[in-house]
Steps between C-alpha positions, in 0.01 A plus 500: 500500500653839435579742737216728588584905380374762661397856395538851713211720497422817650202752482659833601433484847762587779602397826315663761676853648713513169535825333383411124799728296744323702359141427478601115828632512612157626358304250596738218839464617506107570302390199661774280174608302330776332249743646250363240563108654499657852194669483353178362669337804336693754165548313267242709484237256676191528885539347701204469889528565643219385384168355609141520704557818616170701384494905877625566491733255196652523493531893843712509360698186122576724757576838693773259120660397389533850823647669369769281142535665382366202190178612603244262370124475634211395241304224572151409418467144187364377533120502771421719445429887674693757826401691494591859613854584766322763796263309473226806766256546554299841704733671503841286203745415561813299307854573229543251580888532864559493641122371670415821618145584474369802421262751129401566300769713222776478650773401811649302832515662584798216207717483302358814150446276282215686449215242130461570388839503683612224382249287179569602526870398590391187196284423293770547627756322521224227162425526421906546697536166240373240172531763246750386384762739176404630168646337375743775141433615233839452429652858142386510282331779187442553265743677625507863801265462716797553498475906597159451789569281625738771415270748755253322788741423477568939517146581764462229701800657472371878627128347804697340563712778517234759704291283754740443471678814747346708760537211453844454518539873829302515701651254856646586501874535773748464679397778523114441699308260351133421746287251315187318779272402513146414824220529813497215382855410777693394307809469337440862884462634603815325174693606537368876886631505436853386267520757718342760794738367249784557445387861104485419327238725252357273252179520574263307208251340670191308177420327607057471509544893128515522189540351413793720838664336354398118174655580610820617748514161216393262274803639747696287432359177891466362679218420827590548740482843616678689222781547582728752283756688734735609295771663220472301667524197476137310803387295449182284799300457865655549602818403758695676392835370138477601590327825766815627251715387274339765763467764613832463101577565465286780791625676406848415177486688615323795765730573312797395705585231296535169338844402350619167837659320579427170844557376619395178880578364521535153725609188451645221392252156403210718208320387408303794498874722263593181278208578524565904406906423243449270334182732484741785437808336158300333411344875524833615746403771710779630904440488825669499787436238801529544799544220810222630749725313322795728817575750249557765331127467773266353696396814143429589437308205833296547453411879232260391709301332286536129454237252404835234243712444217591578538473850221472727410521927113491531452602846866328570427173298736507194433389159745444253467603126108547341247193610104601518508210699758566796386842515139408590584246705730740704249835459226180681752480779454880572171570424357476854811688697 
C-alpha cells in the first residue's frame, strides 16, 4: 500500500492575539510570494500550501506556517487513511508539534506541549476547518413563551456561575505566583530556575502528581507546559522576555517600586524607536524621549547595560528594542499603581 500524502491548508485565519501585518509579513517572507498569492492566502477561502507532502514532511512544513500565527491543518488526501499524529515505537515517541524524540510520556521534553491535549486541539480545529457555521434560528416564540425563555437563560446563568465560581474565586492575584509544570520538562526546569534565581517563592502544581493539579491546569484551556501565573499575568510555555517582564512587575509591586513613567532612549533613524513613538503616540500614552548621543542622557543610557535602541523603563520595567507585545504586558504591570 503506498504511503498516505498529506496536503496543508489554511483559510486566512490567525492565531488568537496576533497582530495580522505581522503574521502576513511572516508568511510573505517564509513562503516567498506575491501580494496577489498573499491576498488569496489570507482571503477566507480554503488555500492549499503544498500538495503530496509525506507525514514527516508535511508536519515540519504545517509547524513552519504556524510559528507565523498563521492556523494551518494538515489534510490527508482523499483516499488514503491517516497515520497517527505520534511515530510510536516501544520506547521512543516524537512531539506531534515540534518533532522531538523521546522517551514515552505526556508531554514534550522540548517545547513542554501535553500529548493529549494538544492533539485534541488539533482535531478540532481540523474538524472546525471545513464545518459550516450554523444557520441561526429567527427570534420568534410563541405568544407568552418569552418569560420562559428568560426563565431559562437565569437558570442557565446560576448553573454557569456556580460552576465556575469557585475558579474564578481561586485564581492567583497580583501578589501570587502559581507554576504548572509537569516531569522531564525542560521548559518547566528552565521556568522554575529563573524564578528560583529571582528569589520568587512560587507554588508549584506538577499536573501527573494529581488529578486535582490537572484540573486546575485544564481550567485554562492551553496545552502547553509550563504556564505560569506570575501575578496575574499568565505566561504559556517559556519565554524569558515575557517572564522578566512579569518578575520585574511582581517585584515592583511588592516592594513598592513601580509608578506610571515612561522613558524611552532613542537615536536618530531607528526604526524600532519609530515603531515605539508612533505605538504610543496612537494609544495616547504620555512618554519622554530621550536622544543616547544627548550628553545629558547617555551615561544614563550606558549604565543599563543596552542591547540597542530604542530603549525602554515603563514605570522601571525595561523593554528592550520595539515588541507590541512586551510593552503591553509591562504597561498591564503598571496600570493599577
Amino acid at each position: 500500500m503506498s504511503e498516505c500524502k498529506y496536503t496543508i491548508l489554511t483559510r486566512g485565519k490567525i492565531a488568537t492575539g496576533a497582530d495580522l501585518a505581522q503574521v502576513r509579513d511572516r508568511v510573505k517572507t517564509l513562503c516567498k510570494c506575491s501580494n496577489e498569492t498573499l491576498d488569496k492566502i489570507f482571503s477566507g477561502k480554503p488555500f492549499p500550501f503544498k500538495r503530496q507532502l509525506d507525514q514527516e514532511s508535511a508536519r515540519r512544513y504545517l509547524q513552519r506556517l504556524n510559528q507565523t500565527g498563521l492556523v494551518c491543518v494538515m489534510e490527508a488526501q482523499a483516499g488514503q487513511k491517516k497515520s497517527e499524529p505520534i511515530a510510536r515505537c516501544e520506547t521512543s515517541i516524537r512531539c506531534p508539534k515540534c518533532g522531538f524524540e523521546q522517551q514515552q510520556g505526556n508531554s514534550c521534553q522540548a517545547c513542554g506541549v501535553v500529548f493529549d491535549k494538544y492533539l485534541k486541539a488539533l482535531q478540532q480545529s481540523a474538524d472546525a476547518f471545513y464545518a459550516a457555521p450554523p444557520p441561526t434560528p429567527p427570534s420568534k416564540s410563541p405568544a407568552g413563551g418569552s418569560g420562559l425563555f428568560k426563565m431559562m437563560i437565569a437558570a442557565a446563568l446560576i448553573a454557569v456561575i456556580g460552576y465556575f465560581g469557585f475558579s474564578l474565586y481561586s485564581k492567583p492575584g497580583r501578589n501570587e505566583v502559581v507554576l504548572y509544570t509537569t516531569n522531564n520538562c525542560e521548559p518547566c526546569r528552565m521556568a522554575k530556575q529563573l524564578l528560583a534565581d529571582s528569589e520568587i517563592s512560587f507554588t508549584e502544581l506538577n499536573i501527573e502528581e494529581s488529578d486535582e493539579n490537572m484540573a486546575k491546569f485544564d481550567r485554562y484551556h492551553v496545552d502547553t507546559l509550563p504556564l505560569a501565573l506570575i501575578g496575574g499575568e499568565k505566561i504559556i510555555g517559556f519565554n524569558s522576555v515575557a517572564y522578566d517582564i512579569a518578575i520585574e512587575g511582581f517585584i515592583g509591586r511588592q516592594n513598592g517600586n513601580l509608578d506610571q513613567q515612561i522613558v524611552m532612549y532613542s537615536k536618530a533613524g531607528c526604526p524600532g524607536c519609530k515603531m515605539a513613538r508612533e505605538y504610543f503616540t496612537e494609544q495616547g500614552i504620555e512618554f519622554q524621549e530621550y536622544d543616547i548621543y544627548d550628553p545629558e542622557y547617555s551615561s544614563e543610557y550606558r549604565s543599563y547595560s543596552p542591547l540597542g535602541t530604542p530603549l525602554i523603563l515603563i514605570g522601571g520595567i525595561r523593554v528592550d528594542g520595539f515588541s507590541k507585545p512586551a510593552i503591553e504586558m509591562a504597561l498591564r504591570q503598571v496600570e493599577d499603581i
